[in-house]
C-alpha positions in Angstrom: 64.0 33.9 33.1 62.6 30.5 32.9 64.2 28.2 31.1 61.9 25.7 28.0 60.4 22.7 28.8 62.7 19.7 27.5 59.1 18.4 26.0 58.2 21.9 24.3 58.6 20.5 21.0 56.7 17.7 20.9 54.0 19.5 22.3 54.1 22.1 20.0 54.1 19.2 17.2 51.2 17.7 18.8 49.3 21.0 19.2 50.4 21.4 15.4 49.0 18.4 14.0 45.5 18.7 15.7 45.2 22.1 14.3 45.3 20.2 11.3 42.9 17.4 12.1 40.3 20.1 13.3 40.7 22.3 10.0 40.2 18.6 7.9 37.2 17.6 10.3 35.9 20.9 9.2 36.1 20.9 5.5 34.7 17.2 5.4 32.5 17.8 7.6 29.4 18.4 5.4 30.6 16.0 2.5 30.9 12.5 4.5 29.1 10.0 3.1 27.9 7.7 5.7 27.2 3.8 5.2 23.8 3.2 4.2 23.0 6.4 3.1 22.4 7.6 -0.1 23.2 11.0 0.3 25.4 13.1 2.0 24.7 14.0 5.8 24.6 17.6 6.7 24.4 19.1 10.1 21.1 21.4 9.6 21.5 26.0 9.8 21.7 26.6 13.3 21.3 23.4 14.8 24.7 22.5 17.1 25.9 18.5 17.5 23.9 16.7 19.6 25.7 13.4 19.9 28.5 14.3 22.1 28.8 12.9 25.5 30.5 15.2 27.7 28.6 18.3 27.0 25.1 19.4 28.7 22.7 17.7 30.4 20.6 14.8 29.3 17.7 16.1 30.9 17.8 19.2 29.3 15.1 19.4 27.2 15.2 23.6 25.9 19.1 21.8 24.9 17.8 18.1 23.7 14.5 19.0 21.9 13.1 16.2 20.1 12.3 19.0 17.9 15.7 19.5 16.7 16.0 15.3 15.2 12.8 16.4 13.9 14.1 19.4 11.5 17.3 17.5 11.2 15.8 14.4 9.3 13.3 17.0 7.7 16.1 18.8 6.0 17.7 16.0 5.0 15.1 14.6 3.4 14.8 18.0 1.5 17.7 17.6 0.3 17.2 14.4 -1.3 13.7 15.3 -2.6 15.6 18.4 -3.9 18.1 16.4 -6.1 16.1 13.8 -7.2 13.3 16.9 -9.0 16.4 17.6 -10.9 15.4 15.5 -14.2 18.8 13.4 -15.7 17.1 12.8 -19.3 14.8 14.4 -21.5 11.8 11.9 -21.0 12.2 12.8 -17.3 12.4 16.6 -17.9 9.1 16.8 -20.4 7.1 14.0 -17.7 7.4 15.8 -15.0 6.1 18.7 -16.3 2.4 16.7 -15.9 3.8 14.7 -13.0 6.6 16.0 -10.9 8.5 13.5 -8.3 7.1 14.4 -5.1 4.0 16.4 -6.6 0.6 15.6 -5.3 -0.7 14.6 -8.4 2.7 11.9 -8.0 1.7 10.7 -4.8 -2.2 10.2 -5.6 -1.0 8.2 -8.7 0.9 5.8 -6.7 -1.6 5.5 -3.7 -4.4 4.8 -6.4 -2.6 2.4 -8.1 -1.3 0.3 -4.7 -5.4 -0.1 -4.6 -6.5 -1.3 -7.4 -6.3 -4.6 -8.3 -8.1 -7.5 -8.1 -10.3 -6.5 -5.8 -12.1 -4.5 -8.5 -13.2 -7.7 -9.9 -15.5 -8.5 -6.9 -17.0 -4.8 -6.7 -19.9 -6.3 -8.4 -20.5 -9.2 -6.6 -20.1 -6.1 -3.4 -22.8 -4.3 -4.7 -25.0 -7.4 -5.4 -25.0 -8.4 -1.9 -25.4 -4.9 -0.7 -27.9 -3.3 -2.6 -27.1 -0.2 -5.0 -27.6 2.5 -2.4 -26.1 1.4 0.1 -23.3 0.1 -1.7 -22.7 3.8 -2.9 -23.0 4.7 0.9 -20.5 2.3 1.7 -18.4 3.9 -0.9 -18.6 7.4 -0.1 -18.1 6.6 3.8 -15.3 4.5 3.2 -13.6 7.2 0.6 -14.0 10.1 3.6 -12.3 8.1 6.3 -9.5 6.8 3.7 -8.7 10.4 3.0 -9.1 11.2 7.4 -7.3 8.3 8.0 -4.1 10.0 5.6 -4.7 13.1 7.7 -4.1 11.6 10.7 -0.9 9.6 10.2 0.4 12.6 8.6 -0.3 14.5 11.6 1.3 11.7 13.7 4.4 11.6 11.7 4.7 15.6 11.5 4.6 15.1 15.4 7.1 12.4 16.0 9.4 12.8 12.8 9.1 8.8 11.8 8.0 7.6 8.2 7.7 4.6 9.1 4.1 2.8 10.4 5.9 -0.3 12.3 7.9 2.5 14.0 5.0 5.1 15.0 2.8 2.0 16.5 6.0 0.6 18.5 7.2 4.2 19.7 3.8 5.2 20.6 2.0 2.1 21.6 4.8 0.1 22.5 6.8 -2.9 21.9 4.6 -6.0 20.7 1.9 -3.8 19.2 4.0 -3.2 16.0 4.6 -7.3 15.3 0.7 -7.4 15.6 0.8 -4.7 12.8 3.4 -6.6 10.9 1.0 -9.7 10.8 -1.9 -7.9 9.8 0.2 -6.4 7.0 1.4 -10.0 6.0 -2.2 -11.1 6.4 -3.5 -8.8 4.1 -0.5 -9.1 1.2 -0.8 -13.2 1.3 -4.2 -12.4 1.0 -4.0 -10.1 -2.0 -1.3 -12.7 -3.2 -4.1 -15.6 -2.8 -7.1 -13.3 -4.2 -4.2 -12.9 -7.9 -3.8 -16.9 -7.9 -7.2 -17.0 -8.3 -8.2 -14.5 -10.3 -5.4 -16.0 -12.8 -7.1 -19.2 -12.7 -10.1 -17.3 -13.9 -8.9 -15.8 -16.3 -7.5 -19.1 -17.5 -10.4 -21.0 -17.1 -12.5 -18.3 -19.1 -10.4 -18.8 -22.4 -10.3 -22.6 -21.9 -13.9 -22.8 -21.6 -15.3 -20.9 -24.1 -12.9 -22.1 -27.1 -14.2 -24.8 -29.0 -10.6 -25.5 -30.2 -9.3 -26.4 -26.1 -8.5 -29.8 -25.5 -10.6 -32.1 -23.5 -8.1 -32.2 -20.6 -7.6 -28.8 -19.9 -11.6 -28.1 -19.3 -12.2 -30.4 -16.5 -10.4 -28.6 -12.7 -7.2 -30.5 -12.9 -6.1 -29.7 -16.6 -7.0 -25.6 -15.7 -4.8 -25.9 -12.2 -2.1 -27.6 -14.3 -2.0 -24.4 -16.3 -2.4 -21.9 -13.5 0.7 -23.9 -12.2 2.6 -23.5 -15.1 2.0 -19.8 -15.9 2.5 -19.5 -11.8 5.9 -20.9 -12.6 7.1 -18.9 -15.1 6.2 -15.7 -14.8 4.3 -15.3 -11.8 7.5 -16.8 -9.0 10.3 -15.7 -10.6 8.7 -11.6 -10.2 8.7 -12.7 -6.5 12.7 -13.6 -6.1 14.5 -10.2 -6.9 15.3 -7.9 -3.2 14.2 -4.8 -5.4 11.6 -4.7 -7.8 11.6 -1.4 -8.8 11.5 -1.6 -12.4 8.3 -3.4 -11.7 6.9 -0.1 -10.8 6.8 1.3 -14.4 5.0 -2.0 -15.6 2.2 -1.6 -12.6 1.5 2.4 -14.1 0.7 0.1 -17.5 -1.2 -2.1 -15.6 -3.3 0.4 -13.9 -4.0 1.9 -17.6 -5.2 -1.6 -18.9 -7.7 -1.6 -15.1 -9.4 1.4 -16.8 -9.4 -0.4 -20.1 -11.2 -3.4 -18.2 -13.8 -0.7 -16.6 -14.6 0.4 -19.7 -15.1 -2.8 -21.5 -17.4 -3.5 -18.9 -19.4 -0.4 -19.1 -19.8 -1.1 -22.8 -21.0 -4.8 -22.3 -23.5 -3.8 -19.9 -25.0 -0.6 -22.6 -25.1 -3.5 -25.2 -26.3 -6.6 -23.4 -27.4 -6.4 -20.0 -29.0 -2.7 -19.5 -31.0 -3.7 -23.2 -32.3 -7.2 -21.7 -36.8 -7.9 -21.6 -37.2 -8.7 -18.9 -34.3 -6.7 -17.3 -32.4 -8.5 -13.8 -33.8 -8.1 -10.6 -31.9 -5.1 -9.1 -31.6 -4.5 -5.3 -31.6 -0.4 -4.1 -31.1 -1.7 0.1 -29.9 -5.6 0.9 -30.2 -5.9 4.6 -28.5 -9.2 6.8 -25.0 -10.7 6.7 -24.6 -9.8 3.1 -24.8 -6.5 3.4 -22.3 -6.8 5.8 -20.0 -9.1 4.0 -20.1 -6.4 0.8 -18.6 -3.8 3.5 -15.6 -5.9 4.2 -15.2 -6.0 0.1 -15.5 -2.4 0.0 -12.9 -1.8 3.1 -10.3 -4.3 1.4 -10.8 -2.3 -2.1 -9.9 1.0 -1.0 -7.0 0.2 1.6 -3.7 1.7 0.7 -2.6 3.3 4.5 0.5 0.5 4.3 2.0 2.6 1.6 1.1 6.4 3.4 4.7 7.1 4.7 6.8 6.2 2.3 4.8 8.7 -0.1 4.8 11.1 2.8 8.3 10.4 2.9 9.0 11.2 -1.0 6.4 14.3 -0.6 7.2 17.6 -1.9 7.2 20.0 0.7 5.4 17.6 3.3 3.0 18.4 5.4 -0.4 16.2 6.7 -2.3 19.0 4.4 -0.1 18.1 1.5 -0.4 14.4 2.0 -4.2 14.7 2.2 -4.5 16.6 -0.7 -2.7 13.6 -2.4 -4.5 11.1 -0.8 -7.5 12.7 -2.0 -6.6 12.5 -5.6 -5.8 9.0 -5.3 -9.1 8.3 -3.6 -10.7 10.2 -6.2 -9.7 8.5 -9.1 -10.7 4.5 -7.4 -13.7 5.9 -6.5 -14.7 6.7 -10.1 -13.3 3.3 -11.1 -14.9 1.2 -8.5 -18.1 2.9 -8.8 -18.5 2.3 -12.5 -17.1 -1.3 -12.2 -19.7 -2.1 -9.5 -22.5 -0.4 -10.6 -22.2 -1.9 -14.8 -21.4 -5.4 -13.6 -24.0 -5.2 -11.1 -26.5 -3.7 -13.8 -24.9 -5.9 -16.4 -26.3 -9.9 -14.4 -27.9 -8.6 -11.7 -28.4 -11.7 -9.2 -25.9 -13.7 -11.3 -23.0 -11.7 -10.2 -22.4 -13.7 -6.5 -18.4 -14.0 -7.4 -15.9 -12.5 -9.3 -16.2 -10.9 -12.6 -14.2 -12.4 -14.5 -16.3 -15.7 -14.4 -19.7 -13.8 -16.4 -17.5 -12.5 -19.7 -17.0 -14.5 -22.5 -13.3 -13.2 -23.8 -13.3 -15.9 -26.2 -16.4 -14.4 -28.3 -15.9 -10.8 -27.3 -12.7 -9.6 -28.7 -12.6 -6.2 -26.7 -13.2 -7.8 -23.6 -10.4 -10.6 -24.8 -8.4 -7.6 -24.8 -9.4 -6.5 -21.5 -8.2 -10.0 -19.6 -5.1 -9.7 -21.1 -4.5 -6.4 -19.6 -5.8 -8.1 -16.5 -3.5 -11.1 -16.9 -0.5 -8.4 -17.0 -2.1 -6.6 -13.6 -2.1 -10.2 -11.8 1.3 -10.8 -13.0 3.3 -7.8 -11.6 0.9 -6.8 -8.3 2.2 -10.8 -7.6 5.3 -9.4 -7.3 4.7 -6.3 -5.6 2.8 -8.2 -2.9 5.3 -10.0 -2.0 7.5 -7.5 -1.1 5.3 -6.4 2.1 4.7 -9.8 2.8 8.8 -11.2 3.3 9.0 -7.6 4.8 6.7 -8.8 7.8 8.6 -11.6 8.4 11.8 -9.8 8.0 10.6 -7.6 10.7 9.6 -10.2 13.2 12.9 -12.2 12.9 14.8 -8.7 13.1 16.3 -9.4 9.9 17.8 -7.0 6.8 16.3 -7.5 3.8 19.2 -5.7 2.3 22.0 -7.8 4.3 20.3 -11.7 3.8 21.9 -13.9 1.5 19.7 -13.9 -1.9 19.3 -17.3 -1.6 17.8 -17.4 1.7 15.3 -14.8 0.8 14.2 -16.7 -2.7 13.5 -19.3 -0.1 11.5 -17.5 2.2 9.6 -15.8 -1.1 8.9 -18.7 -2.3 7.9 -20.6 0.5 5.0 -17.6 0.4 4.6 -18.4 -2.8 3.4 -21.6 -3.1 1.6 -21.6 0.1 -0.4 -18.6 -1.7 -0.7 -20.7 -5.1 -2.0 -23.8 -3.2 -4.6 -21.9 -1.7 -5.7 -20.1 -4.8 -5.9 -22.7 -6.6 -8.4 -24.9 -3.8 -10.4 -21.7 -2.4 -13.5 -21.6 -4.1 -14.5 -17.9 -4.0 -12.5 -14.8 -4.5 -15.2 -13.2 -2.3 -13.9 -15.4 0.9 -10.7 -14.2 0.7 -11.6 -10.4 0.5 -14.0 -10.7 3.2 -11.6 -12.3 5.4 -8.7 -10.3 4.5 -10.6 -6.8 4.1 -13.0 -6.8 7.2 -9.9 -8.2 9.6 -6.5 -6.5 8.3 -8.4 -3.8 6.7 -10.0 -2.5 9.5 -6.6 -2.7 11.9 -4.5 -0.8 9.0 -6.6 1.6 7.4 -9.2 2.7 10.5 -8.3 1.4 13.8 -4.6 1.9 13.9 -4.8 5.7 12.5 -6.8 6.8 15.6 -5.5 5.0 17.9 -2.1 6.4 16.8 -3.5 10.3 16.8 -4.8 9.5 20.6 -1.5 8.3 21.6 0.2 10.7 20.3 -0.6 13.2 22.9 -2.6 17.0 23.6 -5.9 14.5 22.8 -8.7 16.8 24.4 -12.1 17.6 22.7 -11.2 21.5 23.6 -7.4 20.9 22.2 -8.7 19.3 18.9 -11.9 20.4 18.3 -15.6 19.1 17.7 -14.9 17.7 13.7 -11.7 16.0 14.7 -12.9 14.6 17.5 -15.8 12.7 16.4 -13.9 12.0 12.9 -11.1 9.9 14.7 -14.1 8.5 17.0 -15.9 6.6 13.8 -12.8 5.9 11.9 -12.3 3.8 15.0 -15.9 2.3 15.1 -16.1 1.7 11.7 -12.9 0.0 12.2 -14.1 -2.3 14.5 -17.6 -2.4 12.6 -15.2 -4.4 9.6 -13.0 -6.2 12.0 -16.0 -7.8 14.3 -19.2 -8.3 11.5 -16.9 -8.3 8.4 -15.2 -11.0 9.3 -17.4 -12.8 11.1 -20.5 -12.6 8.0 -17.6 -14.1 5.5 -17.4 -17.0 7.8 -21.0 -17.2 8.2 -21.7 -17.1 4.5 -19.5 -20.2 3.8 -20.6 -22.2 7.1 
């Protein structure tokens, strides 16, 4: 008979007490909350833990599936999406009954209303220099690739598992293609930033000049960028210091409604004054030269919204690149109706008067439902300067490899607004809202919205014509030449134009 090991019962202590570590582990194990997370981390039905080190092969890919990250952060997401449809009042629980978080009627909303803005105050000017036809050409061949364009990064983001756009064009195209992204991203937000500084001082400028009540100072340039500074100043900066701004997004679902108000005040000017006028203004069906170019870049920069596709894709219900085209769709949907009726009254409205933005040929002053409608304007500059900025400190952010949610606040009010009066100098010295759009639209536009989506779907792998097909193909073929259509001659007929 053997005799007991003089360590016997520390061992069995020790074999005691990670019994009881392993039956903790286990109970916690699907309730840990995580740092940085806002919900807790389960390990997905039949999926077993990746992450340890001394078990399998690297190299084994039937083991190591991307796949399996893939459905991981899928199901997690679910989960989220899954507790957030769960309404926690009684507003929430009748509104989502029309709009449900996550539905597609949800997304399109919020797609529709990161595109309008102020570019719709140009859209006549856009279909002044390119003749009505082809201006609705422009419009129905920019609307189709929008809506391709969603397809596609949904497709690339079902096949990689990221929702996020600086991710996808690092991981696929590698490392220095995503800080070109980044600047094209800040390029087009300080441009949208620039494009509100001076639509406010036209809206400004339109009350001080037609009121016979203004004082002497404030009609000459100086006295109306003394007030643009001001309101800049008080309402327009401090909407740019805040990390988060997501109250600001029920405000921007207000501002949308007062766009459509606007639309429809200028539909009713032009059926009372300009559509009634003997003789009537020289209309244009085709324009033909740099112009007609120039009112493509208008029409790119209008539309774009492919910087916000993942993080609806993201907040989708039930994602899919089916789903998020369907939602694309009905955002596109509704700016095309707006744009269209916009650019084609205005247009209809001065004819060869309209060369810059709207905002300059109504007289708010005399016209109390159009005074109405650039108010609702006013409140649309205010909070899409805000927005803006977000994407815009976010660029830099990225660049500098810095957290937005980790930097001092008072660091990133400095950086804000920094961007801020940079923008408001410029706004207030550009002469034309059109030179901004041009630049912005033909150059960033045509990188974000058309060039990057292809590129991106050929990079991502199995790109054949026999794997794809014929339609997909040649789809992802002229979303990339039209691309490079607004890039080259956009940009380069809105330098012409002011040479």
């Amino acid at each position: 008979m053997s005799g007991a090991h003089p360590n016997q019962p520390y061992e069995d202590e020790r074999r005691q007490g990670e019994r009881e570590n392993t039956d903790v582990a286990t109970a916690l194990q699907d309730g840990v909350e995580y740092p940085g997370e806002e919900y807790p981390t389960k390990t997905a039905k039949g999926m077993e833990d990746l992450n340890s080190p001394d078990e399998g092969d690297l190299y084994d890919f039937e083991r190591y599936d991307p796949q399996i990250n893939i459905d991981r952060e899928d199901e997690i997401r679910a989960e989220r999406l899954k507790r957030r449809r769960v309404p926690t009042n009684v507003f929430q629980k009748y509104f989502s009954y029309i709009v449900p978080y996550g539905g597609l009627l949800s997304t399109g909303l919020n797609l529709a209303s990161s595109s309008i803005g102020a570019g719709i105050i140009a859209l006549p000017s856009a279909f002044y220099a390119s003749g009505i036809i082809m201006s609705i050409i422009y419009m129905v061949v920019i609307a189709y690739l929008t809506i391709y364009s969603y397809y596609l990064l949904g497709q690339v983001g079902h096949k990689t598992g990221l929702r996020n756009y600086e991710q996808l064009v690092r991981t696929l195209m590698g490392p220095g293609a995503d800080y070109f992204l980044a600047f094209c991203m800040w390029f087009l937000s300080f441009g949208a930033e620039v494009s509100y500084a001076i639509s406010l001082k036209d809206v400004l400028t339109a009350f001080l000049e037609d009121s016979d009540s203004s004082p002497e100072f404030f009609r000459n340039i100086w006295g109306q960028r003394l007030l643009t500074f001001i309101v800049w100043l008080c309402v327009m900066l401090p909407l740019c210091l805040p990390k988060e701004i997501n109250t600001l997004r029920y405000f921007s679902c207000v501002a949308v409604l007062f766009i459509i108000f606007f639309v429809v005040c200028m539909v009713v000017h032009s059926a009372q004054n300009g559509l009634r006028q003997h003789p009537r203004p020289e209309i244009k069906m085709v324009n033909t030269g740099n112009t007609a170019i120039a009112g493509l870049a208008t029409f790119i920069f209008a539309f774009l919204s492919q910087l916000n596709a993942y993080e609806c894709y993201a907040e989708l219900y039930k994602p899919s690149p089916l789903r998020l085209t369907l939602g694309a769709s009905v955002g596109v949907a509704i700016v095309f109706v707006l744009y269209l009726f916009a650019g084609l009254f205005g247009y209809l409205d001065f004819g060869p008067d309209m060369t810059g933005s709207a905002l300059k040929m109504y007289n708010p002053v005399k016209d109390p439902l159009m005074g109405v409608g650039y108010g609702g304007i006013l409140f649309k500059l205010c909070v899409g300067y805000g927005l803006h900025m977000i994407p815009v400190r976010d660029a830099i952010y990225h660049c500098i490899h810095v957290d937005v949610h980790t930097i001092a606040w008072w660091k990133n009010a400095c950086v804000c607004t920094s961007m801020a009066v940079l923008s408001l100098i410029a706004g207030l010295f550009i002469p034309s809202i059109n030179v901004v759009f041009g630049l912005v639209g033909g150059f960033s536009g045509g990188f974000i919205g058309f060039i990057y989506p292809s590129l991106l779907m050929m990079y991502a792998g199995n790109w054949t014509f026999s794997s794809v097909g014929w339609f997909h193909y040649f789809s992802t073929y002229l979303l990339l030449i039209v691309g490079v259509i607004g890039v080259v001659w956009g940009t380069a007929s809105s330098i012409y134009g002011e040479i």
